[in-house]
N, C-alpha and C positions, 0 to 999 in steps of 0.2 A: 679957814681953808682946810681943805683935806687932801693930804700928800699920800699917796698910796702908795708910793715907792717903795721897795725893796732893796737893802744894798747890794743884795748878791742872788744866785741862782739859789744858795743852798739857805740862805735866810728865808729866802721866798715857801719851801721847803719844810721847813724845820719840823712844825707842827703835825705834819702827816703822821698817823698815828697807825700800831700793825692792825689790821683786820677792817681797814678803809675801805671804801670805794669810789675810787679816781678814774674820771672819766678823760681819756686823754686824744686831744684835738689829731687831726691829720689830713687824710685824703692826700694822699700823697704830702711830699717832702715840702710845700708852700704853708702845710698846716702843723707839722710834727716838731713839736718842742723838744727837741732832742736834750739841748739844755739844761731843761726841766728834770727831765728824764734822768740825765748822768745825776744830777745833786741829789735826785731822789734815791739811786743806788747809793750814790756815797752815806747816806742819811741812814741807812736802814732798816726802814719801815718793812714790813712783812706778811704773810697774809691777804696780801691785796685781793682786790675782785675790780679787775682791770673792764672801764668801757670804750670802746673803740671801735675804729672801723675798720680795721685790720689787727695782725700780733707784731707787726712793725717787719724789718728787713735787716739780714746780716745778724751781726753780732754787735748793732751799739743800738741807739734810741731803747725802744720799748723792748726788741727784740732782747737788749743786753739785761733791761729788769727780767725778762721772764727769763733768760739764762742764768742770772742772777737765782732764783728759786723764791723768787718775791711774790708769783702769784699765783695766786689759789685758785680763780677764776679766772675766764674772761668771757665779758657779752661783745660780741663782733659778728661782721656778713662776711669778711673776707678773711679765714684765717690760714690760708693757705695760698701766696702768690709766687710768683716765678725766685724771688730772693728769703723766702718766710726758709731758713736753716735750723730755727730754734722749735718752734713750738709745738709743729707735727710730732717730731721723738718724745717732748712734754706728755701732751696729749695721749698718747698708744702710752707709755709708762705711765697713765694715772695719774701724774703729779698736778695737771691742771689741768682743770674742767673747763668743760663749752659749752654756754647758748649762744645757738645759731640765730640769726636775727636779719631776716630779708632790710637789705641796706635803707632800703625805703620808709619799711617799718621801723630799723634804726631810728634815724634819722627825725621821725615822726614821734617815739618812744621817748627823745631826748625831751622835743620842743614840747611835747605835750608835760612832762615830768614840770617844765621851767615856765607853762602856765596854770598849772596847778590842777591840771585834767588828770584824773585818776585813770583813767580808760577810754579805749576808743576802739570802733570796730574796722577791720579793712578785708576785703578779699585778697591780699597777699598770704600764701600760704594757703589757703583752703584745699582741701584735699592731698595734705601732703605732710610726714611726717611730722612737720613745723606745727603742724594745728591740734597733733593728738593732746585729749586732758586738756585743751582751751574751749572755754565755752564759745558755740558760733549760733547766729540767730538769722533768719532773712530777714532784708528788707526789697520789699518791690521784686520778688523773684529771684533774688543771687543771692546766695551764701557768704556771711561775712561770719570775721576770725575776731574776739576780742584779745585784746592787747594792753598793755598798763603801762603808765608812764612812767619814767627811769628819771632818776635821781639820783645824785650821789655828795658823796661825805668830798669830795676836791675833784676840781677840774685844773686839768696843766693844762692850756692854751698857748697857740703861735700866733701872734701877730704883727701886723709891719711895722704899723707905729701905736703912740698912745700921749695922753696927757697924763699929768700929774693927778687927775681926779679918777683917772681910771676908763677915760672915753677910748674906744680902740677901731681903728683901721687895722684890713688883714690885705692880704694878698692871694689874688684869683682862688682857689678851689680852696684856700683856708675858711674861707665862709662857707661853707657847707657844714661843715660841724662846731666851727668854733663857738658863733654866735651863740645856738642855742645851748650849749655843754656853759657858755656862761651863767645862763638862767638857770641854767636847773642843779647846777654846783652849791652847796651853801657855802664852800669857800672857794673864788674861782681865783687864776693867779695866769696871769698874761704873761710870757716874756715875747720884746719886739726888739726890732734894730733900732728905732729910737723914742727916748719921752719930752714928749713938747712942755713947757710949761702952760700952765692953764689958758685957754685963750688961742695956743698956738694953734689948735687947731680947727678947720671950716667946719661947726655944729652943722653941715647939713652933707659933708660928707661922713660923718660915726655912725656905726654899723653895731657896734655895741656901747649904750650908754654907761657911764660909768658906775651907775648903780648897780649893777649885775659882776662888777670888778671888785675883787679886793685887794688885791696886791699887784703891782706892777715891778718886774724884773726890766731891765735895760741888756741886751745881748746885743753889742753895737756889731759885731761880726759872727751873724750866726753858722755854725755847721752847715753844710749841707749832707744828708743821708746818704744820699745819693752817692756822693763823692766821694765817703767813708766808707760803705757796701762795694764798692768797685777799688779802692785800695785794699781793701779785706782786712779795715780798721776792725777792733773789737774795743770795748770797754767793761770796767775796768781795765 
């Protein structure tokens, strides 16, 4: 039997090493391991080169690592939303760098990296800052952009629930990025609101098999961002 559990957030953790690249789940507050996130502050990993679909909100989750001065990088579509307080001043002071990445292409970039597609061509971006110094080719008369697929050294993932072997259920717009940032993580690490024991749960509703899982965190009452951005939580 293989028990993938984790006893804690920060055990889950532990191994992040500084000058990683941690790709970390979201789309809004159904996918962001906030969790994850604080233990990875408390841990003090450094140098990161953060992947995401935003730079997170407020001053806790992702937001509070890049306040934190933990990241070097980041590849995201959205780094600038109506609560993003942290990363634009980052950014203009040079302390961390950006590529910009059409969400789609995101998105595309991850799941291609987690089946082992080195490249792929899209007409997102052509003609437009995004494309300069990428090679572009036609096919059939339109201009397409190549593109490479993304990979990383750890993936924090959110999701609802999970078994002991690592199979996982998410919640609505958590599957947009979680699923595939599990494939293409060589170490992915789930935290959810609960872990079933093996069995407990319907093999034909799992969304991520548990092969693509290596650690399972249990966060029976997770944060909401949401909730902590509008009290004007910060973390640490």
């Amino acid at each position: 039997m293989i028990d993938k559990r984790a006893s804690s957030a920060a055990e889950a953790v532990a191994d992040v090493f500084d000058g990683a690249s941690v790709m970390v789940s979201g789309f809004g507050e159904a996918g962001s391991p906030v969790e994850l996130i604080h233990a990875l502050i408390d841990q003090g990993a450094s140098d990161l080169t953060v992947i995401s679909n935003n730079t997170g909100s407020g001053e806790v989750g992702l937001a509070a690592l890049l306040k934190a001065g933990r990241v070097s990088k980041v590849i995201c579509s959205f780094p600038r939303t109506a609560n993003s307080t942290v990363f634009p001043d980052l950014y203009r002071s040079g302390k961390t760098t950006l590529e910009l990445v059409p969400q789609g292409t995101l998105a595309e970039r991850i799941r291609a990296g987690g089946a082992g597609i080195p490249a792929f061509f899209t007409p997102a971006a052509v003609g437009t800052p995004l494309a300069e110094g990428k090679e572009q080719r036609e096919f059939d008369g339109r201009t397409y952009v190549m593109e490479h697929g993304l990979t990383a050294d750890f993936a924090l993932i959110k999701g609802r629930a999970a078994d002991t072997h690592g199979n996982v259920l998410y919640n609505m717009t958590a599957r947009n990025f979680g699923p595939p940032m599990a494939m293409a993580a060589r170490t992915s690490i789930v935290q959810v609101a609960e872990v079933f024991e093996a069995g407990g749960l319907d093999p034909e509703t799992v969304v991520t098999p548990g092969i693509f899982v290596d650690r399972v965190v249990e966060i029976a009452d997770p944060v909401h961002e949401s909730t902590l951005v509008a009290a004007g939580a910060t973390y640490p």
